[in-house]
N, CA, C and O of each residue as an XYZ file, in Angstrom:
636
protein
N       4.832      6.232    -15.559
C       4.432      5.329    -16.614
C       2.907      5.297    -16.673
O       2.291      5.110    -15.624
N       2.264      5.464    -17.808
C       1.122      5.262    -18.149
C       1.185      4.093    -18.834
O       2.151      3.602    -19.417
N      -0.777      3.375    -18.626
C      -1.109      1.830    -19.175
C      -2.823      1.884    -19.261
O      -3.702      2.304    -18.508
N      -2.804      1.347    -20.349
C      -4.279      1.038    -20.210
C      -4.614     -0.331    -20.799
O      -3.945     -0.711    -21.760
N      -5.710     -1.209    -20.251
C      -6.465     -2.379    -20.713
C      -7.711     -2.558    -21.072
O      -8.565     -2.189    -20.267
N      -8.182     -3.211    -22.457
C      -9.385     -3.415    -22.418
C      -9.750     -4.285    -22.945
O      -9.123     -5.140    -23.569
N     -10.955     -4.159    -22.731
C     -11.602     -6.528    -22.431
C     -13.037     -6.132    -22.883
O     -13.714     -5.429    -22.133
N     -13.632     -6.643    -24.332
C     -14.764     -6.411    -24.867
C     -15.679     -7.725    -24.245
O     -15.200     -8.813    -23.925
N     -17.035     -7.355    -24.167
C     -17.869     -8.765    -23.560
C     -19.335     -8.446    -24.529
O     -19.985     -7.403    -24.458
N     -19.586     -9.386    -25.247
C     -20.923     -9.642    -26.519
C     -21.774     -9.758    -24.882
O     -21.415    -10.296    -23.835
N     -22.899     -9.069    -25.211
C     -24.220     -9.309    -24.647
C     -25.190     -8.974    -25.323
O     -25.379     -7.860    -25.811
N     -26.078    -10.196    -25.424
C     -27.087    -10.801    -26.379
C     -28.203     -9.780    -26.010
O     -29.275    -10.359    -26.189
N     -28.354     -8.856    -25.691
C     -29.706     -7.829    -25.078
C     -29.625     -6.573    -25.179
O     -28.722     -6.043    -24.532
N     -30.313     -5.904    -25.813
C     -30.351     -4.483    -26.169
C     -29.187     -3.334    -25.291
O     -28.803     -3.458    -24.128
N     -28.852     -2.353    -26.171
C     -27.632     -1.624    -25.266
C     -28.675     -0.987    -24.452
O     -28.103     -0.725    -23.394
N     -29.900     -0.593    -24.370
C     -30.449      0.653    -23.715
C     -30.980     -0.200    -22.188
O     -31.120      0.277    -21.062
N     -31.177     -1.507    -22.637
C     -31.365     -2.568    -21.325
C     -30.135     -2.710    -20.536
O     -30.063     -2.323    -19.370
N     -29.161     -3.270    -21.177
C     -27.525     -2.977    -20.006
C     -27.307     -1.547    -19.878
O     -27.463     -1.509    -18.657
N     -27.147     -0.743    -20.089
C     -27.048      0.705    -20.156
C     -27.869      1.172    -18.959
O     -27.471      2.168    -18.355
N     -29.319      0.357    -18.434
C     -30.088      0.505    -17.754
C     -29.874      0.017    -15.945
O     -30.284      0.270    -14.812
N     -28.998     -0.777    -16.652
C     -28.466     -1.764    -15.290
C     -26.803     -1.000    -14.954
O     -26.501     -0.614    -13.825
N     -26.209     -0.932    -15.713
C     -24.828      0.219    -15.765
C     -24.860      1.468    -14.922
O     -24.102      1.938    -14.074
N     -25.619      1.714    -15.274
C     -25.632      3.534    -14.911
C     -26.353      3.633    -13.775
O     -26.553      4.776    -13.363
N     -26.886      2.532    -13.036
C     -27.324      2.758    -11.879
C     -26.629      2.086    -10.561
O     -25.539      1.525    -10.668
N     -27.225      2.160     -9.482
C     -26.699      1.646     -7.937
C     -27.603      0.094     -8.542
O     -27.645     -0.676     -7.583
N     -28.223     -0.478     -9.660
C     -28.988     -1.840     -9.882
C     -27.537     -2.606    -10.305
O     -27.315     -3.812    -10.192
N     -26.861     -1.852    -10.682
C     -24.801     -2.577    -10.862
C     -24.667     -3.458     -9.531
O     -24.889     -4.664     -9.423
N     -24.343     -2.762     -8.769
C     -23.902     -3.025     -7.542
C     -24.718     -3.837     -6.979
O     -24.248     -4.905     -6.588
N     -26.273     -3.543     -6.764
C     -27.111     -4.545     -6.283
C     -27.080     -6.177     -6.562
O     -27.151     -7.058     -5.705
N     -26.934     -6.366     -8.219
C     -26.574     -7.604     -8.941
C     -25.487     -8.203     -8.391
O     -25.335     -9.359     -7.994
N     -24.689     -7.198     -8.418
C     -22.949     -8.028     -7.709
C     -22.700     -8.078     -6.618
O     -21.495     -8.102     -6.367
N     -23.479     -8.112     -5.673
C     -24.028     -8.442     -4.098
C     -24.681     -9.697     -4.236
O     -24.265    -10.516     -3.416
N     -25.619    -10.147     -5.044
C     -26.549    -11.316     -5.319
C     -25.927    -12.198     -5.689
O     -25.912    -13.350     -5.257
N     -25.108    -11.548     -6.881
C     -24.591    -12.765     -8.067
C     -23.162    -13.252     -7.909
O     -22.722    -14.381     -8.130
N     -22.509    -12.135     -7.468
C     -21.449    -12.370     -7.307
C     -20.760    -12.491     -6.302
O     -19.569    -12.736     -6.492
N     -21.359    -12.339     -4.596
C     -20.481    -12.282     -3.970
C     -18.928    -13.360     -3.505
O     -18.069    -13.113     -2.658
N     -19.032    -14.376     -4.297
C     -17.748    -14.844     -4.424
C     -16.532    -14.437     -4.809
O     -15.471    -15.013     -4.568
N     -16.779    -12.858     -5.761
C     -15.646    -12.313     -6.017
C     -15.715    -11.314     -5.675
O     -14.761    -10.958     -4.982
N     -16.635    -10.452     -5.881
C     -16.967     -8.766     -5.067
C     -16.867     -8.903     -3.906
O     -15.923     -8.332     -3.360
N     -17.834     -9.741     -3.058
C     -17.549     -9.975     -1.620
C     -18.822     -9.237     -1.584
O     -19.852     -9.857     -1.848
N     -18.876     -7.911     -1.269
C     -19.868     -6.695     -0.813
C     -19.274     -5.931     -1.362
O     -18.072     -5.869     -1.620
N     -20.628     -4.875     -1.722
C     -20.231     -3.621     -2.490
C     -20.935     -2.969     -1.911
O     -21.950     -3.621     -1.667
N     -21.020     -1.434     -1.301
C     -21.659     -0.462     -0.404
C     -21.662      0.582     -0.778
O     -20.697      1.062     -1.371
N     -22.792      1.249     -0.524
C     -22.709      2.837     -1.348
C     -22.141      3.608     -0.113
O     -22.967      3.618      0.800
N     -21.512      3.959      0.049
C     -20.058      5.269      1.097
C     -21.329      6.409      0.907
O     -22.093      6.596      1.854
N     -21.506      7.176     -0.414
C     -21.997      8.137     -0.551
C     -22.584      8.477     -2.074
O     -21.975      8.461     -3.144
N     -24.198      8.839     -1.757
C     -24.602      9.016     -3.094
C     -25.719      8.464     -3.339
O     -26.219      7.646     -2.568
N     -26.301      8.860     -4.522
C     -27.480      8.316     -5.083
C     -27.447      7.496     -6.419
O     -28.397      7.235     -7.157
N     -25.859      7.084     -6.581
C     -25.795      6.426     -7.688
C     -25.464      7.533     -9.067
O     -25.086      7.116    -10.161
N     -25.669      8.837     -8.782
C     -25.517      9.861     -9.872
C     -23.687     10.313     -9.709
O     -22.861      9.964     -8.866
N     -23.609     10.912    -10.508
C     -21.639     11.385    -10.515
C     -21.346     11.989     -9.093
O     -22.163     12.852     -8.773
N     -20.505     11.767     -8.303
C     -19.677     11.853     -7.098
C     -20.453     10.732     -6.131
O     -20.310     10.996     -4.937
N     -20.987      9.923     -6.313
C     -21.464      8.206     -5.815
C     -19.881      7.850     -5.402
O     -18.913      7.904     -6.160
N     -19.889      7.444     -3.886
C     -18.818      6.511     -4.034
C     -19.091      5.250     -3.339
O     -19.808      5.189     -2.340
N     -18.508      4.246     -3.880
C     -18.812      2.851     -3.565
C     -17.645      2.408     -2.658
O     -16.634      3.110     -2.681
N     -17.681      1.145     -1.733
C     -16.334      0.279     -0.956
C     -16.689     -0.992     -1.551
O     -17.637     -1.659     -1.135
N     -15.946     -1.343     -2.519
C     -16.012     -3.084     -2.818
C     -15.058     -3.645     -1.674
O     -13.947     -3.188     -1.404
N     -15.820     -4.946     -0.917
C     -14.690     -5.489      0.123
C     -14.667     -6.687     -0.832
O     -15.777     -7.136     -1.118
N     -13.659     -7.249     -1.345
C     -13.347     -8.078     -1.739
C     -13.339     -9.400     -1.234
O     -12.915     -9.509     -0.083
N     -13.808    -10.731     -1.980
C     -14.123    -11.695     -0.925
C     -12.550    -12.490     -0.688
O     -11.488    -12.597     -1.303
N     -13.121    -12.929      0.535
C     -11.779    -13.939      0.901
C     -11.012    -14.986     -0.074
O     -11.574    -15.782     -0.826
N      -9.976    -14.865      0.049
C      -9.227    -15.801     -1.017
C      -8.714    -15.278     -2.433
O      -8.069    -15.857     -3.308
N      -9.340    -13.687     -2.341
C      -9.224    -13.087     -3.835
C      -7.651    -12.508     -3.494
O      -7.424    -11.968     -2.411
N      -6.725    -12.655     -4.400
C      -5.347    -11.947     -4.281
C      -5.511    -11.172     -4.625
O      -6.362    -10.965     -5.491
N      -4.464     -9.984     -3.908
C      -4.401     -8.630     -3.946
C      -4.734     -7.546     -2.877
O      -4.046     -7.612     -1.858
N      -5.562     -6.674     -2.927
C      -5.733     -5.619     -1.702
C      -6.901     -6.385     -1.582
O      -7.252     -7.391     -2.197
N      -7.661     -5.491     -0.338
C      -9.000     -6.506      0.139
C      -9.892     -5.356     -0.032
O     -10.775     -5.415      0.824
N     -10.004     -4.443     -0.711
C     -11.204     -3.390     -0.741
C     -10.317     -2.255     -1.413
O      -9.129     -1.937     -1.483
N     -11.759     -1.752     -1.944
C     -11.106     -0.745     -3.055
C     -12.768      0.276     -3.030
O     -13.926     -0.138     -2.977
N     -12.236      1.683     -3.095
C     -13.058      2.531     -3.160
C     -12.815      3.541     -4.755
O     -11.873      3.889     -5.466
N     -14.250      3.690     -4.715
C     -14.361      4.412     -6.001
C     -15.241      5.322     -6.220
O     -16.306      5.096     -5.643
N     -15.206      6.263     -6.831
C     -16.169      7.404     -6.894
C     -16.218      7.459     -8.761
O     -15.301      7.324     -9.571
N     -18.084      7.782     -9.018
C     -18.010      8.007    -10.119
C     -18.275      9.255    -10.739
O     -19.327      9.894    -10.757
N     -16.957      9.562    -11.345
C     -16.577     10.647    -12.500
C     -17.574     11.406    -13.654
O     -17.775     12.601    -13.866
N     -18.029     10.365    -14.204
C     -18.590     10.608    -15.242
C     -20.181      9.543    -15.473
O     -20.154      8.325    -15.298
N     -21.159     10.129    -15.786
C     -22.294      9.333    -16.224
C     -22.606      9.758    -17.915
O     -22.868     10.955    -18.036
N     -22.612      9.236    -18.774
C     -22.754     10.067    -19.930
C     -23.992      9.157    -21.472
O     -23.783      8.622    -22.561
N     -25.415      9.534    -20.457
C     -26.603      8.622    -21.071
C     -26.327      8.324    -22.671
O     -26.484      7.237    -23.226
N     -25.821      9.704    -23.349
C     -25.670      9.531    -24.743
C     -24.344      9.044    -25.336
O     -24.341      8.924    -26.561
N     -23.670      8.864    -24.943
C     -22.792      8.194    -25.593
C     -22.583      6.609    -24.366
O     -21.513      6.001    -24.391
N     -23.730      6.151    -23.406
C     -23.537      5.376    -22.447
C     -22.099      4.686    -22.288
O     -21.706      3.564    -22.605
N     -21.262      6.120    -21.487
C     -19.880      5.507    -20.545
C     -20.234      6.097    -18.823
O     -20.971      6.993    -18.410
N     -19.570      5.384    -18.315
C     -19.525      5.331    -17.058
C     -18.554      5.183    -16.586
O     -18.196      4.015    -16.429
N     -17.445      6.542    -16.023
C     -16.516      6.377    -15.559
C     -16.383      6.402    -13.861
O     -17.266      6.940    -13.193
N     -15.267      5.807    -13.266
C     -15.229      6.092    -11.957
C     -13.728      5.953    -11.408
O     -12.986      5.475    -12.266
N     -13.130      6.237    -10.256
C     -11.617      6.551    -10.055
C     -11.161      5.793     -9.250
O     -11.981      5.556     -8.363
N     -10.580      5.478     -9.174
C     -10.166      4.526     -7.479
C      -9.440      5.560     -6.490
O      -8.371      6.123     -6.726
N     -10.145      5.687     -5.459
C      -9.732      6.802     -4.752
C      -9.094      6.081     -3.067
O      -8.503      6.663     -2.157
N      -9.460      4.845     -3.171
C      -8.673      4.250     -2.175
C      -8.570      2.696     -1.811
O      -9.342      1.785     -2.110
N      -7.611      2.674     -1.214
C      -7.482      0.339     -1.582
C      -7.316      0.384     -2.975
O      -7.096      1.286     -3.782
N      -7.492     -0.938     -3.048
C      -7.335     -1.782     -4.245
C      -6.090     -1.039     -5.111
O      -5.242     -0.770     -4.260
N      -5.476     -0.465     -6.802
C      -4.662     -0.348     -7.148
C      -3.774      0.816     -6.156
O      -2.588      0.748     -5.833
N      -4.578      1.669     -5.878
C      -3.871      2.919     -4.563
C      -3.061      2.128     -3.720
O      -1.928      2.605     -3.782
N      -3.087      1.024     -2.862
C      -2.427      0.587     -2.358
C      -1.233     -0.471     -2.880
O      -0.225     -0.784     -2.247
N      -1.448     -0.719     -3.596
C      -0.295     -1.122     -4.799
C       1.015     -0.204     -5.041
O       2.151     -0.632     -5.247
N       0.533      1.416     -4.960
C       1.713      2.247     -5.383
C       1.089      2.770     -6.681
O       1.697      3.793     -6.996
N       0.101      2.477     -7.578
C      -0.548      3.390     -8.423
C      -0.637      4.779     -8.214
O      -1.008      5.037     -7.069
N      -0.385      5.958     -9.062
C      -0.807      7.222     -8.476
C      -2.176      7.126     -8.920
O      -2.960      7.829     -8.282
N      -2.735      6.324     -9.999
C      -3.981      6.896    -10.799
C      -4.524      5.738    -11.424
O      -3.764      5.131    -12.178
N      -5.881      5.231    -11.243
C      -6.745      4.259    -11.658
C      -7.370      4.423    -11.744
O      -8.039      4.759    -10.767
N      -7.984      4.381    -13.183
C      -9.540      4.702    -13.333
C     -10.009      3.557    -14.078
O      -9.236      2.733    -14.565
N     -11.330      3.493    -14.179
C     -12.155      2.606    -15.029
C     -13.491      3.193    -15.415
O     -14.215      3.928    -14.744
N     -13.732      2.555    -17.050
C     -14.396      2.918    -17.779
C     -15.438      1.526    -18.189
O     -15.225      0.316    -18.114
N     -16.414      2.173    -18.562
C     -17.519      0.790    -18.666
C     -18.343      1.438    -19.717
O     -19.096      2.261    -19.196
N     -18.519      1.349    -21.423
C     -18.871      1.844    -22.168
C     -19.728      0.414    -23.293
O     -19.344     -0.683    -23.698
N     -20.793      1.085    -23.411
C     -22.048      0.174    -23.706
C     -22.306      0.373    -24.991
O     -23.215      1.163    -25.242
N     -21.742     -0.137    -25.878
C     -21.717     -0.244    -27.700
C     -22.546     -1.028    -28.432
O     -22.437     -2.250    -28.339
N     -23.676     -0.345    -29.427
C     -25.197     -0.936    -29.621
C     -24.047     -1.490    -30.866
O     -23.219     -0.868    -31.531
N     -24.405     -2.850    -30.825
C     -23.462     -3.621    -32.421
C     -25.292     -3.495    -32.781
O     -25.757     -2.574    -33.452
N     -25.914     -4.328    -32.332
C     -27.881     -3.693    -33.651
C     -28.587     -3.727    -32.353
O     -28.160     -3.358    -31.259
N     -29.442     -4.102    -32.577
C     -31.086     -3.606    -32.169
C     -31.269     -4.969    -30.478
O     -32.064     -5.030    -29.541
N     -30.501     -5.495    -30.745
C     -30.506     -7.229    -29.842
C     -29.712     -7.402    -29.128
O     -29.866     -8.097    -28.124
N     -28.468     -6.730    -29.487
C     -27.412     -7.029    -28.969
C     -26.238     -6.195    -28.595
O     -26.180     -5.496    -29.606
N     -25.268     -5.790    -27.841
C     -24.154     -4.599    -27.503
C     -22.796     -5.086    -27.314
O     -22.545     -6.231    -27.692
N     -22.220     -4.636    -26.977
C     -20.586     -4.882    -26.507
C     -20.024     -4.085    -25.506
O     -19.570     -2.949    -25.641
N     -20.090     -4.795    -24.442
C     -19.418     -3.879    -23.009
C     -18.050     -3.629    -22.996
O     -17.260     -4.549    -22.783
N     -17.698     -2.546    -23.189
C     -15.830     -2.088    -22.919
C     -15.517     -2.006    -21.748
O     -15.674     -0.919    -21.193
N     -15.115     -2.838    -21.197
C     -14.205     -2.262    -19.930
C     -12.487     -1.735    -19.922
O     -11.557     -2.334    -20.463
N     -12.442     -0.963    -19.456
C     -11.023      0.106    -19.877
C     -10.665      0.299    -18.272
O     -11.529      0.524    -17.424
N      -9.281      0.177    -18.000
C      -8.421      0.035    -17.058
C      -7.488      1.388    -17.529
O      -6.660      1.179    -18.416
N      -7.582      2.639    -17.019
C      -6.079      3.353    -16.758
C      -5.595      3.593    -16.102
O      -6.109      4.006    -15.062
N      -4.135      3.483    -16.284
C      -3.392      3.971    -15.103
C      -1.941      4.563    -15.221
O      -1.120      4.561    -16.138
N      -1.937      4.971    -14.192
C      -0.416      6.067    -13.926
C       0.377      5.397    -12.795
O      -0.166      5.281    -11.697
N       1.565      4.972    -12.981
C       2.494      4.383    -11.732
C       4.342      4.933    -12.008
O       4.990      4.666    -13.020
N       4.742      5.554    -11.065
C       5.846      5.568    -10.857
C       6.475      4.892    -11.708
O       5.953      3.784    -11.833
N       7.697      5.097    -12.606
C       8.654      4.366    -13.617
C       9.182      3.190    -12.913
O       9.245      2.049    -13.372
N       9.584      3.616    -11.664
C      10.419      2.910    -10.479
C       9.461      1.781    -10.044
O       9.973      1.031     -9.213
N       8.337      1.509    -10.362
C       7.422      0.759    -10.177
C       6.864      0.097    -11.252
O       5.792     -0.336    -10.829
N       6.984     -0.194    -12.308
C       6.817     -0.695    -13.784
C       6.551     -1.901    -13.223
O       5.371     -2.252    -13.223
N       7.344     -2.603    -12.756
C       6.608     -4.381    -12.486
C       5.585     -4.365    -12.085
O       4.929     -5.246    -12.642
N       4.767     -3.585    -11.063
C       3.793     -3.720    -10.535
C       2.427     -3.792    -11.729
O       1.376     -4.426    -11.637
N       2.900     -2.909    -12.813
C       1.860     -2.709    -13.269
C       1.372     -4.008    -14.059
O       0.171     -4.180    -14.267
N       2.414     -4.989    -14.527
C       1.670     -6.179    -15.002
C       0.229     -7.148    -13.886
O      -0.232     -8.240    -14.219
N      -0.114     -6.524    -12.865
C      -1.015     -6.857    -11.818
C      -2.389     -6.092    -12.244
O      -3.477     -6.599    -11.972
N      -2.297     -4.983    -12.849
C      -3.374     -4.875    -13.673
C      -3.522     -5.605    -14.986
O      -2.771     -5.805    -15.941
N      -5.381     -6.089    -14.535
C      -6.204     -7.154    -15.095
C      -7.112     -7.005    -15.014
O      -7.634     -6.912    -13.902
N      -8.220     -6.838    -16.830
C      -9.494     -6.513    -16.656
C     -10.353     -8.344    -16.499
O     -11.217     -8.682    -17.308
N      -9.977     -9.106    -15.562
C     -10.742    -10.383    -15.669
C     -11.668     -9.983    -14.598
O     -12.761    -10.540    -14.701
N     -11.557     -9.216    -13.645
C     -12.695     -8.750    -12.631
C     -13.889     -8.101    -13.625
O     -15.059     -8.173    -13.249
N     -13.614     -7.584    -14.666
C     -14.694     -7.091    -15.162
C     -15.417     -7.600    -15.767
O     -16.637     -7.498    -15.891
N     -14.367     -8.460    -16.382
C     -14.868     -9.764    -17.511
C     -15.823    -10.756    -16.646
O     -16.910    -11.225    -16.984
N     -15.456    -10.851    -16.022
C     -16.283    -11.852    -14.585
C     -17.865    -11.042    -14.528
O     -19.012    -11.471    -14.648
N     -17.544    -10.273    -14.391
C     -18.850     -9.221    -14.077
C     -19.948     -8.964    -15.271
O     -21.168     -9.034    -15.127
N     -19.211     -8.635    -16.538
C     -19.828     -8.661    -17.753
C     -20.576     -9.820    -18.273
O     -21.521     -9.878    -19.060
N     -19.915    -10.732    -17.638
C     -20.430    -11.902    -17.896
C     -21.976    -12.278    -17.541
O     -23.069    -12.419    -18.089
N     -21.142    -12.372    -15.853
C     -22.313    -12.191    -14.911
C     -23.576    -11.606    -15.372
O     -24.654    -12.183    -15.516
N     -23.299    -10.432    -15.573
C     -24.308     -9.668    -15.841
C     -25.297    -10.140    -17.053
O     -26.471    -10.506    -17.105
N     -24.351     -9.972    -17.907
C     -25.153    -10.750    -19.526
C     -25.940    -12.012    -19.372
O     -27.033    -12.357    -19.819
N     -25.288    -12.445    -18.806
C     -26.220    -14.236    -18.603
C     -27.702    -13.905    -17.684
O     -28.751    -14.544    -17.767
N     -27.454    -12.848    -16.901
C     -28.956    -12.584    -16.056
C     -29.460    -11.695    -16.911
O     -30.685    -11.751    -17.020
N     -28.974    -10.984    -17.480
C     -29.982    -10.075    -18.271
C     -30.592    -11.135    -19.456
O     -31.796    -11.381    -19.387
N     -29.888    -11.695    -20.413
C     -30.594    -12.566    -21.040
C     -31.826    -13.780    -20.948
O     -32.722    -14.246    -21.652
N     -31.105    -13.986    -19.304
C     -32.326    -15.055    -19.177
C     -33.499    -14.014    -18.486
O     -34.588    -14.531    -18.234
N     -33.348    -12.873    -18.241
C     -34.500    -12.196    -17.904
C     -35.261    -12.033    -19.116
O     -36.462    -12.301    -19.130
N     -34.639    -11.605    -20.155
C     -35.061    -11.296    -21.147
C     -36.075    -12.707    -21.783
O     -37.262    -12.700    -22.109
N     -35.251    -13.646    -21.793
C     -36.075    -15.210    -22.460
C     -37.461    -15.022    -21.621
O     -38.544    -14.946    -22.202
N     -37.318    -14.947    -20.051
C     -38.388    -15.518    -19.585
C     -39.522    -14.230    -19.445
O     -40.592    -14.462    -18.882
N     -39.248    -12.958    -19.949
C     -40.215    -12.228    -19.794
C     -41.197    -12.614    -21.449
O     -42.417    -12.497    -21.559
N     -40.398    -12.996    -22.370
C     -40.902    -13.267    -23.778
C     -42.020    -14.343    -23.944
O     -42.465    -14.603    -25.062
C-alpha cells in the first residue's frame, strides 16, 4: 500500500530567506534551540549538510511512537527549492513501513511571503494498512511553524 500527506504552512518572509534556513544543517541547529520539546536532539551521523547528510532525531520524552528516527538526504534542489530525505532507520522503519520519505518544498506565493509543503510518503505492507493511519504531518507543522515565527521576528527586528 502506498500513502502520501501534505500540510501547507504561510510564512510571512521571503522564499529565498526560508529556502536559506531549509537547505542547510541551520534546520537542525534551530530545532535543537527551539524545539527541543519535540525533536529532543537532532545530530549530524554524517555529512556536511549537502545530499547523502544523515541526521538521528532522538525524540523527546513523552512524544508517542518510536524514540529516534534516522534520515539521509536524497535530494537538494536550489531551483525549484525541495529538499528531500528518507528514513533509513527508527521512527516509521520501525513501525513496519518499507518506505518513508519526506519532502520540504519552499513556494514563493510574492516577493514577502512563501508556503512550506511538507509531503509524507510511504509504502507499507497491505497486511499492515492500520498502521498507516499513524502517519502525521503535525511534526512538521510544529516545525514550520516554529520556524516562521523566528524567521519573522528576525526579520521585524533587523528592519
Amino acid at each position: 500500500m502506498r500513502g502520501h500527506l501534505s500540510q501547507d504552512t504561510l510564512i510571512k518572509v521571503p522564499a529565498a530567506v526560508v529556502w536559506d534556513v531549509y537547505r542547510t544543517l541551520e534546520l537542525a541547529r534551530l530545532l535543537n534551540e527551539l524545539l527541543q520539546d519535540v525533536f529532543g536532539k537532532i545530530e549530524v551521523v554524517q555529512g556536511d549538510g549537502g545530499v547523502g547528510t544523515i541526521l538521528k532525531i532522538t525524540f523527546a520524552p513523552g512524544i508517542p511512537g518510536p524514540t529516534y528516527l534516522s534520515e539521509i538526504f536524497t535530494k537538494i534542489d536550489d531551483e525549484t527549492r525541495v529538499k528531500e530525505s528518507e528514513n533509513i532507520e527508527g521512527g516509521y522503519k520501525d513501525l513496519g513501513f518499507e518506505r518513508c520519505g519526506f519532502r520540504l518544498h519552499i513556494i514563493e506565493k510574492d516577493a514577502e511571503s512563501c508556503i512550506v509543503r511538507s509531503t509524507i510518503e510511504y509504502e507499507i505492507d497491505d497486511k499492515l494498512k492500520e498502521i498507516a493511519s499513524q502517519v502525521n504531518t503535525r511534526p512538521q507543522e510544529i516545525m514550520n511553524g516554529c520556524i516562521g515565527k523566528y524567521l519573522e521576528q528576525k526579520m521585524r527586528s533587523s528592519n
